[in-house]
PDB file of N, CA, C and O in Angstrom, chain B, residues numbered from 101:
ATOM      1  N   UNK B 101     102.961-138.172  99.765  1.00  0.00           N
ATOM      2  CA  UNK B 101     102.751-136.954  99.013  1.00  0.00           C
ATOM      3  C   UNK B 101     103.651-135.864  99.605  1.00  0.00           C
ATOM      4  O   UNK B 101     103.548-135.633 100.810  1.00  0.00           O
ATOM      5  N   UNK B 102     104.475-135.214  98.902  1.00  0.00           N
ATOM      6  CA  UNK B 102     105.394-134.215  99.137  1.00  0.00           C
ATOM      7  C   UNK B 102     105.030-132.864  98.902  1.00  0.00           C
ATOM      8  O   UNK B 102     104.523-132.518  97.835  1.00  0.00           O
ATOM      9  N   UNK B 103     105.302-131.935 100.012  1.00  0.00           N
ATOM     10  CA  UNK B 103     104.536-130.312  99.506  1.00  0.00           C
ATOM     11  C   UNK B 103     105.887-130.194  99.007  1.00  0.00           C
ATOM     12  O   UNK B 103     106.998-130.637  99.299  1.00  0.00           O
ATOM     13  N   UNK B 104     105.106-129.032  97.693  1.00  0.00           N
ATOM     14  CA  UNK B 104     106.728-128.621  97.624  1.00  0.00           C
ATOM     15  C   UNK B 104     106.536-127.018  98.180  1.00  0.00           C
ATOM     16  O   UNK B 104     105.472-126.517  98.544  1.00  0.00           O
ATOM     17  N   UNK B 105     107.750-126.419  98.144  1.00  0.00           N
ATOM     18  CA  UNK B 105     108.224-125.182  99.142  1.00  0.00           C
ATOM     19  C   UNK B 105     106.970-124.055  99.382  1.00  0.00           C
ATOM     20  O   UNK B 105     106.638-123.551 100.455  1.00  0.00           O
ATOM     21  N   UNK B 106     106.385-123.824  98.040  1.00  0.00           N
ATOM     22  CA  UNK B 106     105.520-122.578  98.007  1.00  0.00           C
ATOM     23  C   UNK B 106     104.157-123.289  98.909  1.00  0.00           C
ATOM     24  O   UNK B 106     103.669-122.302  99.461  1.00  0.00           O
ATOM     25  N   UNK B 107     103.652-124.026  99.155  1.00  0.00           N
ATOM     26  CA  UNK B 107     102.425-124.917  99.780  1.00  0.00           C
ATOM     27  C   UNK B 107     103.166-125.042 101.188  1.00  0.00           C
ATOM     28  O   UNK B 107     102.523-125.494 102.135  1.00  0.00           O
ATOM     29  N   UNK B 108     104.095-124.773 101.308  1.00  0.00           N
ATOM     30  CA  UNK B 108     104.841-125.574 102.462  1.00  0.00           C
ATOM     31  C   UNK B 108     104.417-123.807 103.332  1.00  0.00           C
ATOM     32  O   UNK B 108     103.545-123.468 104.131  1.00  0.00           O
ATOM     33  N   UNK B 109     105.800-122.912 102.494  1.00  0.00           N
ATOM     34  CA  UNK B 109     105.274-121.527 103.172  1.00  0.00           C
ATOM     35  C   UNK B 109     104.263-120.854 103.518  1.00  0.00           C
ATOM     36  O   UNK B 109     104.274-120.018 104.422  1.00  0.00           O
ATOM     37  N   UNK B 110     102.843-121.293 102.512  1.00  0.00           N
ATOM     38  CA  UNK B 110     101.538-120.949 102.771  1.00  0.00           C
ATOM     39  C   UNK B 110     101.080-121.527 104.034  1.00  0.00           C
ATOM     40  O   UNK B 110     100.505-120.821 104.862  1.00  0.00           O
ATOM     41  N   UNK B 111     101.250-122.478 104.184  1.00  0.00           N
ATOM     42  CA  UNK B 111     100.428-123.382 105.258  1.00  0.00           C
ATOM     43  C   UNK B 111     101.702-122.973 106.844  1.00  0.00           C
ATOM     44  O   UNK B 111     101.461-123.484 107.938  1.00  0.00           O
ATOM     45  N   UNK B 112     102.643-122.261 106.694  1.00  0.00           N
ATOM     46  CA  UNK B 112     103.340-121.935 107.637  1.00  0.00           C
ATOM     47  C   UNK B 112     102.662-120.686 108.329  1.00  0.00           C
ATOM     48  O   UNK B 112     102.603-120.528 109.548  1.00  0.00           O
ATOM     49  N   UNK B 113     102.149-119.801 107.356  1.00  0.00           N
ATOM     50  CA  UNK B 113     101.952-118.262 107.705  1.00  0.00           C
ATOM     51  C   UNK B 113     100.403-118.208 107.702  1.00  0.00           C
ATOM     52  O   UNK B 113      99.852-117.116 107.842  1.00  0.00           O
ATOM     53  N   UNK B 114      99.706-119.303 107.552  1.00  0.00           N
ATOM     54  CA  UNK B 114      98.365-119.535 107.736  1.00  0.00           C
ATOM     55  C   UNK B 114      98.732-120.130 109.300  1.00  0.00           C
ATOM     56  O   UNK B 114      98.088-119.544 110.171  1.00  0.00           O
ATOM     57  N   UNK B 115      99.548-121.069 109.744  1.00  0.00           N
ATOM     58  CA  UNK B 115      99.180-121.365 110.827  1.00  0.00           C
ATOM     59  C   UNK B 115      99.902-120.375 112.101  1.00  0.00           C
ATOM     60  O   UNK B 115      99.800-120.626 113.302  1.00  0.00           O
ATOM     61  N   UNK B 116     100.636-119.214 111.510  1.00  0.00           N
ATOM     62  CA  UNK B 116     101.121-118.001 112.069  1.00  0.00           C
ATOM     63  C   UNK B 116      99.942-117.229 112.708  1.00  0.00           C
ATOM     64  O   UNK B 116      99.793-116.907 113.886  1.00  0.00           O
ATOM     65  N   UNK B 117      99.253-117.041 111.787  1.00  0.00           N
ATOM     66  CA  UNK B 117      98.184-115.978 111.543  1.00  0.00           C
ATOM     67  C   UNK B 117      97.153-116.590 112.402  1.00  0.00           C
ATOM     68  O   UNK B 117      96.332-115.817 112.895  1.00  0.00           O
ATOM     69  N   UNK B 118      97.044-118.006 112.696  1.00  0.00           N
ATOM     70  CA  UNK B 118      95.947-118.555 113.551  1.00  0.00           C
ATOM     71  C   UNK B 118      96.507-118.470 114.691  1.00  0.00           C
ATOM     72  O   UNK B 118      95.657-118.339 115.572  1.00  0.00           O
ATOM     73  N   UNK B 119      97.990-118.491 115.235  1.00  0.00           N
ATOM     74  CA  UNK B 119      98.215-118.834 116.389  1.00  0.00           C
ATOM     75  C   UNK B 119      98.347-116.812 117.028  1.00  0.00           C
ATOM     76  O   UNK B 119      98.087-116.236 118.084  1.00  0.00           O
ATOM     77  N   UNK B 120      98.740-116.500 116.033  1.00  0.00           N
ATOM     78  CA  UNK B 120      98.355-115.001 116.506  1.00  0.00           C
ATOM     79  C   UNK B 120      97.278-114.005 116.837  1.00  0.00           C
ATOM     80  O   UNK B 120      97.570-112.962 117.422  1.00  0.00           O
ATOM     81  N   UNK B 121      96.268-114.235 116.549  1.00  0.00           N
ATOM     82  CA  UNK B 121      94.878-114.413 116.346  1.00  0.00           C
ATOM     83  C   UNK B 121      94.447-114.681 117.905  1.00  0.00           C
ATOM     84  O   UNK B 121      94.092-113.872 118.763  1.00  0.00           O
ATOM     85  N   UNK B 122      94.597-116.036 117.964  1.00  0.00           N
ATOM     86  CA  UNK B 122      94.223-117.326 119.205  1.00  0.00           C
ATOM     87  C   UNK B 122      94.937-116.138 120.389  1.00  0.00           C
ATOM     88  O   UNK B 122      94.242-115.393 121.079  1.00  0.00           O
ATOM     89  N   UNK B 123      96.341-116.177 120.417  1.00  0.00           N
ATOM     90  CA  UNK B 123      97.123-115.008 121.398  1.00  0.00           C
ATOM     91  C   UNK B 123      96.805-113.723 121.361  1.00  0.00           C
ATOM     92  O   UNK B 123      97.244-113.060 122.300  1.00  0.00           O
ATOM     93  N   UNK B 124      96.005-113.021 120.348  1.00  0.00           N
ATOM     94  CA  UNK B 124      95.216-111.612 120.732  1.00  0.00           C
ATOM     95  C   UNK B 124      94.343-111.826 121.510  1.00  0.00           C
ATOM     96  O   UNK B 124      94.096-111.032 122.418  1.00  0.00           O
ATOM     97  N   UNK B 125      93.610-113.064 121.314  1.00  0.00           N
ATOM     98  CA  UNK B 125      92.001-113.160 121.804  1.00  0.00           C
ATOM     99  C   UNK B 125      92.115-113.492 123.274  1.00  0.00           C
ATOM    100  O   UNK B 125      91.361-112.987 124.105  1.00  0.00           O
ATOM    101  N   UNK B 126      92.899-114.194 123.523  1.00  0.00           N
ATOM    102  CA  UNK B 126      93.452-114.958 124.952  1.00  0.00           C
ATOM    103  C   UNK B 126      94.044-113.815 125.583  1.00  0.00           C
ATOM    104  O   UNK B 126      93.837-113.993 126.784  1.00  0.00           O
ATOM    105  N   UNK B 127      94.633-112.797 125.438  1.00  0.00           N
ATOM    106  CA  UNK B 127      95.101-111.513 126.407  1.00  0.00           C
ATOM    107  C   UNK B 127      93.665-110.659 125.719  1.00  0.00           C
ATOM    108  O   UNK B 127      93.686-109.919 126.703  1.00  0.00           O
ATOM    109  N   UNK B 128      92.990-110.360 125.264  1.00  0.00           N
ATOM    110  CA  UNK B 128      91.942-109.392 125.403  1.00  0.00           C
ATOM    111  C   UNK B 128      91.277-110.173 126.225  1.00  0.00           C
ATOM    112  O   UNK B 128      91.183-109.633 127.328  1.00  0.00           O
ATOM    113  N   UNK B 129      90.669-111.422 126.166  1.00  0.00           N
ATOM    114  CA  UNK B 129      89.830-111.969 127.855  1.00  0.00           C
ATOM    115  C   UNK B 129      90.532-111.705 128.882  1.00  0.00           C
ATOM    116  O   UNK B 129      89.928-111.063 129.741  1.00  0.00           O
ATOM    117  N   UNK B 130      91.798-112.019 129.148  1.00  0.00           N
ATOM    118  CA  UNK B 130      92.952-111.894 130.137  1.00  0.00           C
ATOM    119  C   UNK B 130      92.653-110.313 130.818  1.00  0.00           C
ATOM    120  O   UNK B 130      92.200-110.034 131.928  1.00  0.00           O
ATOM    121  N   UNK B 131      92.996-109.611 129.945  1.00  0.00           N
ATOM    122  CA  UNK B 131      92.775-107.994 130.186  1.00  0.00           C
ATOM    123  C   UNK B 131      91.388-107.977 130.201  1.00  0.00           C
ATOM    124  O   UNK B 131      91.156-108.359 131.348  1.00  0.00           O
ATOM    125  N   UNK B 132      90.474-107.809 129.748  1.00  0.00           N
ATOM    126  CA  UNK B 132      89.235-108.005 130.441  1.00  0.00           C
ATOM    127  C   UNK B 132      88.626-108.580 131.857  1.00  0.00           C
ATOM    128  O   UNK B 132      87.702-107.935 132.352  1.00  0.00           O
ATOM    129  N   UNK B 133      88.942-109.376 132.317  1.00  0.00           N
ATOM    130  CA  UNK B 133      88.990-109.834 133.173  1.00  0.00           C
ATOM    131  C   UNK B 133      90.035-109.415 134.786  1.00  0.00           C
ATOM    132  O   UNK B 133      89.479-109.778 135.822  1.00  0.00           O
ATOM    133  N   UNK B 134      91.044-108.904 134.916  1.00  0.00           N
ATOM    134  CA  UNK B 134      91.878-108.274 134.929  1.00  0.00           C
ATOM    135  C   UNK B 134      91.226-106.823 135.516  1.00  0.00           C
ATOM    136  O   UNK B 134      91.196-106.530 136.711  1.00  0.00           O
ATOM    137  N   UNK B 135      90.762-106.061 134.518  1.00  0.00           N
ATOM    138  CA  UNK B 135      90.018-104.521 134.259  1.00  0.00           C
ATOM    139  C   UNK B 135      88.914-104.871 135.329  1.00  0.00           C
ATOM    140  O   UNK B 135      88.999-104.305 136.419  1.00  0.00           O
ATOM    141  N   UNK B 136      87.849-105.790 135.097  1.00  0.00           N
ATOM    142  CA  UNK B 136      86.889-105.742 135.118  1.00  0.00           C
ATOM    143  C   UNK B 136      87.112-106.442 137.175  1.00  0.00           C
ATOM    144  O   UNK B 136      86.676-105.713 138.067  1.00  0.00           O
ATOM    145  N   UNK B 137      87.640-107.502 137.463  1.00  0.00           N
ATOM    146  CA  UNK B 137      87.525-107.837 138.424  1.00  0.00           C
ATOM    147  C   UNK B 137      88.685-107.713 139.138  1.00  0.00           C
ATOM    148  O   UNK B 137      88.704-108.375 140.175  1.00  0.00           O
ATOM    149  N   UNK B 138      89.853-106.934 138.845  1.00  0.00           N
ATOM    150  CA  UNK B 138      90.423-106.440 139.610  1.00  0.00           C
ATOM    151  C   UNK B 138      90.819-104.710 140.035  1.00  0.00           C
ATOM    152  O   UNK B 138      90.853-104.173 141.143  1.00  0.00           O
ATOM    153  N   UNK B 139      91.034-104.258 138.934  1.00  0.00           N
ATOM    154  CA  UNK B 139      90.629-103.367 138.703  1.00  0.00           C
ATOM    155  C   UNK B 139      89.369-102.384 138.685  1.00  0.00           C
ATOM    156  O   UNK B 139      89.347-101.221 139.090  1.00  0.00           O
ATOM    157  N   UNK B 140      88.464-103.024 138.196  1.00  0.00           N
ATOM    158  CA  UNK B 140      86.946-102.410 138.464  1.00  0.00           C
ATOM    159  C   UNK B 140      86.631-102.876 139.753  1.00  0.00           C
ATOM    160  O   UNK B 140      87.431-103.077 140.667  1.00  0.00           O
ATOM    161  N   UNK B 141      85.152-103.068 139.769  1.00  0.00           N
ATOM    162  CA  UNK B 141      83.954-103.107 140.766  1.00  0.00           C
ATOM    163  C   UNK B 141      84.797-104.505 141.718  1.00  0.00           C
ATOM    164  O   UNK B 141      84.154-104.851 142.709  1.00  0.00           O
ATOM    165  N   UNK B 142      86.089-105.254 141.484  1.00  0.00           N
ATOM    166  CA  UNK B 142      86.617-105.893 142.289  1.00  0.00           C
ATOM    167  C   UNK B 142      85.119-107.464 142.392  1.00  0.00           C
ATOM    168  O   UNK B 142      84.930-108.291 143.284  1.00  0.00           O
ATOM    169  N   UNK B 143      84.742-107.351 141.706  1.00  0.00           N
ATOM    170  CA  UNK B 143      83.134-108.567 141.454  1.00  0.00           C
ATOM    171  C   UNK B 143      84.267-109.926 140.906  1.00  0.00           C
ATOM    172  O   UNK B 143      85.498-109.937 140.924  1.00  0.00           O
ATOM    173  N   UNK B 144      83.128-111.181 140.360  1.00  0.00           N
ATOM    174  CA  UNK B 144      83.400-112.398 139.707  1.00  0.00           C
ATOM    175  C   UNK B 144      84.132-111.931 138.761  1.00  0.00           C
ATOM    176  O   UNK B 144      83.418-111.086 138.221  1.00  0.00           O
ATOM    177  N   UNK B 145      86.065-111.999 137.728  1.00  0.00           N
ATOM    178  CA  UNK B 145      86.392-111.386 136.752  1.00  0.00           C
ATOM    179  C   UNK B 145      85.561-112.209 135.740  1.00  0.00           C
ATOM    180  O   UNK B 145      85.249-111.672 134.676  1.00  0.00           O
ATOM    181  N   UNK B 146      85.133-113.651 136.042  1.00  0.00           N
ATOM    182  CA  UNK B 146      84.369-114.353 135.074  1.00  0.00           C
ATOM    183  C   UNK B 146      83.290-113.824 134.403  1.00  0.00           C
ATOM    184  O   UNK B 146      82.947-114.197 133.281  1.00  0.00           O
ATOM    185  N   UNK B 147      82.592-112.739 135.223  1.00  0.00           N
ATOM    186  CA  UNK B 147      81.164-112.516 134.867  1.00  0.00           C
ATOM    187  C   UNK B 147      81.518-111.632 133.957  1.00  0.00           C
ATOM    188  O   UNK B 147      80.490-111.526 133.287  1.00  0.00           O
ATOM    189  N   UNK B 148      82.800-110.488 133.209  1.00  0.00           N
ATOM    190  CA  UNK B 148      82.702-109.933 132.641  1.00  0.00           C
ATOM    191  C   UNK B 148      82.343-110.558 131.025  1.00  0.00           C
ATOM    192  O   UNK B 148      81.879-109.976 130.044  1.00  0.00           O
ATOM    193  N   UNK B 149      82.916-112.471 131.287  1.00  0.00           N
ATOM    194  CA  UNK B 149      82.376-113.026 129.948  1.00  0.00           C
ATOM    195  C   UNK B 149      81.424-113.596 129.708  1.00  0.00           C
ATOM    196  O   UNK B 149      81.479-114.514 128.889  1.00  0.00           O
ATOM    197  N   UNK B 150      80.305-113.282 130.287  1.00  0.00           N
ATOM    198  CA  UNK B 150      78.612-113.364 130.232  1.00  0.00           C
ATOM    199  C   UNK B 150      78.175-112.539 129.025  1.00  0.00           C
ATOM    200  O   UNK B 150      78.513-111.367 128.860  1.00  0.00           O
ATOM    201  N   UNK B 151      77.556-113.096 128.362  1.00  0.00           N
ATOM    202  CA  UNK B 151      76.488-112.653 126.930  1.00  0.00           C
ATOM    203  C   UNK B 151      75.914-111.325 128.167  1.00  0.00           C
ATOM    204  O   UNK B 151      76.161-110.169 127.823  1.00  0.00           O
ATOM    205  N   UNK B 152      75.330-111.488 129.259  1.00  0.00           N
ATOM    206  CA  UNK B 152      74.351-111.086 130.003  1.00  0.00           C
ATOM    207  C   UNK B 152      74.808-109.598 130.296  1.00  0.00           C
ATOM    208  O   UNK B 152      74.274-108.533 129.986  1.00  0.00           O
ATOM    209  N   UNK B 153      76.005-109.881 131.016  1.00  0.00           N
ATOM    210  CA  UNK B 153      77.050-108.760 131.480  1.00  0.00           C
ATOM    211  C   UNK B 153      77.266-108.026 129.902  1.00  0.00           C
ATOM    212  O   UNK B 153      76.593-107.003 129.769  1.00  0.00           O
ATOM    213  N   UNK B 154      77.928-108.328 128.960  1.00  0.00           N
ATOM    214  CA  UNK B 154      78.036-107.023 127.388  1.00  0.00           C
ATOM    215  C   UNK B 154      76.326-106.644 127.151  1.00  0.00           C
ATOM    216  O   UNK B 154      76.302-105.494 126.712  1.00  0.00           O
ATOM    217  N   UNK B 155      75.412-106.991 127.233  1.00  0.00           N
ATOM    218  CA  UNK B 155      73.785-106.839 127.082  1.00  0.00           C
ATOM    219  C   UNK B 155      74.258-105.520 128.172  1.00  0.00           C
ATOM    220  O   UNK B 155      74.951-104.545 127.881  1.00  0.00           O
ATOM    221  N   UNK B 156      73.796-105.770 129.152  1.00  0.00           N
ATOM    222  CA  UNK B 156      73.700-105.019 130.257  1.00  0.00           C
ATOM    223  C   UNK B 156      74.913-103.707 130.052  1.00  0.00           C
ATOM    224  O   UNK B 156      74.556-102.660 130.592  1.00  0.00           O
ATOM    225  N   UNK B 157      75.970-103.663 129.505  1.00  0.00           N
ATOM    226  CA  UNK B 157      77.052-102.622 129.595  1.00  0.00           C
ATOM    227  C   UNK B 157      76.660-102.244 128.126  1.00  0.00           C
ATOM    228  O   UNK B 157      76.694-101.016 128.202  1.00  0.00           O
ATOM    229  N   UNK B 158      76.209-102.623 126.469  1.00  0.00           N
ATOM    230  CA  UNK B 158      75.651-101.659 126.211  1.00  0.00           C
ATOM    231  C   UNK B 158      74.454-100.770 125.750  1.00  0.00           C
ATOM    232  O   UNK B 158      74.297 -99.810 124.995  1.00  0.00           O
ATOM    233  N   UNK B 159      73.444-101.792 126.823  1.00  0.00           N
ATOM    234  CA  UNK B 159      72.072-100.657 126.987  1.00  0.00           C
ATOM    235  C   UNK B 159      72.822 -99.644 128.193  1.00  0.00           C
ATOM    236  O   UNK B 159      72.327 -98.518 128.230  1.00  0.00           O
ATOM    237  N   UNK B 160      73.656 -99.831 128.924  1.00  0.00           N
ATOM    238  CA  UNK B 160      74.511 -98.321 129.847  1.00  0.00           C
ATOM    239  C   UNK B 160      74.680 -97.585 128.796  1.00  0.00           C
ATOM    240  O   UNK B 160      74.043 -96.537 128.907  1.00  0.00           O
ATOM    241  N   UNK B 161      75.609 -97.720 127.229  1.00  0.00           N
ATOM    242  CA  UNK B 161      76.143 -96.907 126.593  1.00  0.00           C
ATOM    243  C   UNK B 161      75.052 -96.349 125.705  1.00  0.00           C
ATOM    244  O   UNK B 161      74.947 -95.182 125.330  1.00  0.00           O
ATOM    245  N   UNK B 162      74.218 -97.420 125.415  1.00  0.00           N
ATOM    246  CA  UNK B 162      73.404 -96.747 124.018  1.00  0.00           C
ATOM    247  C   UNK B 162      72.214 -96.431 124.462  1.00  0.00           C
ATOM    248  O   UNK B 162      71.712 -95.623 123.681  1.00  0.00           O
ATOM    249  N   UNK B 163      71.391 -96.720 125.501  1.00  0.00           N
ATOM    250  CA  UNK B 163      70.128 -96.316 126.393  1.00  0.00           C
ATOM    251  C   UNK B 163      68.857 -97.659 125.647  1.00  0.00           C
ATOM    252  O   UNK B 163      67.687 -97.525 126.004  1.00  0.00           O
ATOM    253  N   UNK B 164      69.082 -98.429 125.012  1.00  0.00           N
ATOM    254  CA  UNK B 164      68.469 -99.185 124.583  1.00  0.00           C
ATOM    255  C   UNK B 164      68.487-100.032 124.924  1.00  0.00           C
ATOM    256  O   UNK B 164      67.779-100.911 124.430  1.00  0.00           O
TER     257      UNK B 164
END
């Protein structure tokens, strides 16, 4: 089965858009981590990606 050109370009800029995506998400942990354990409190940089740790930072912000 042969794509032809227009199926071909779609499925190019769909897999653009995923790999760009994937590379935002991978430097916002990066920089998070980074901020948080070298930069910050100098702690585990791992723990900044704990469910537990964002709970805890925003009942700091919102008092809840």
């Amino acid at each position: 089965m042969k794509m032809n050109k227009k199926s071909s370009y779609v499925i190019n800029r769909l897999l653009l858009v995923i790999l760009v995506l994937f590379l935002g998400a991978l430097a916002l942990g990066i920089g998070l981590m980074v901020g948080y354990g070298i930069l910050g409190k100098g702690q585990d940089p791992w723990a900044i990606l704990s469910p537990a740790k964002w709970q805890e930072l925003i009942h700091k912000f919102t008092g809840n």
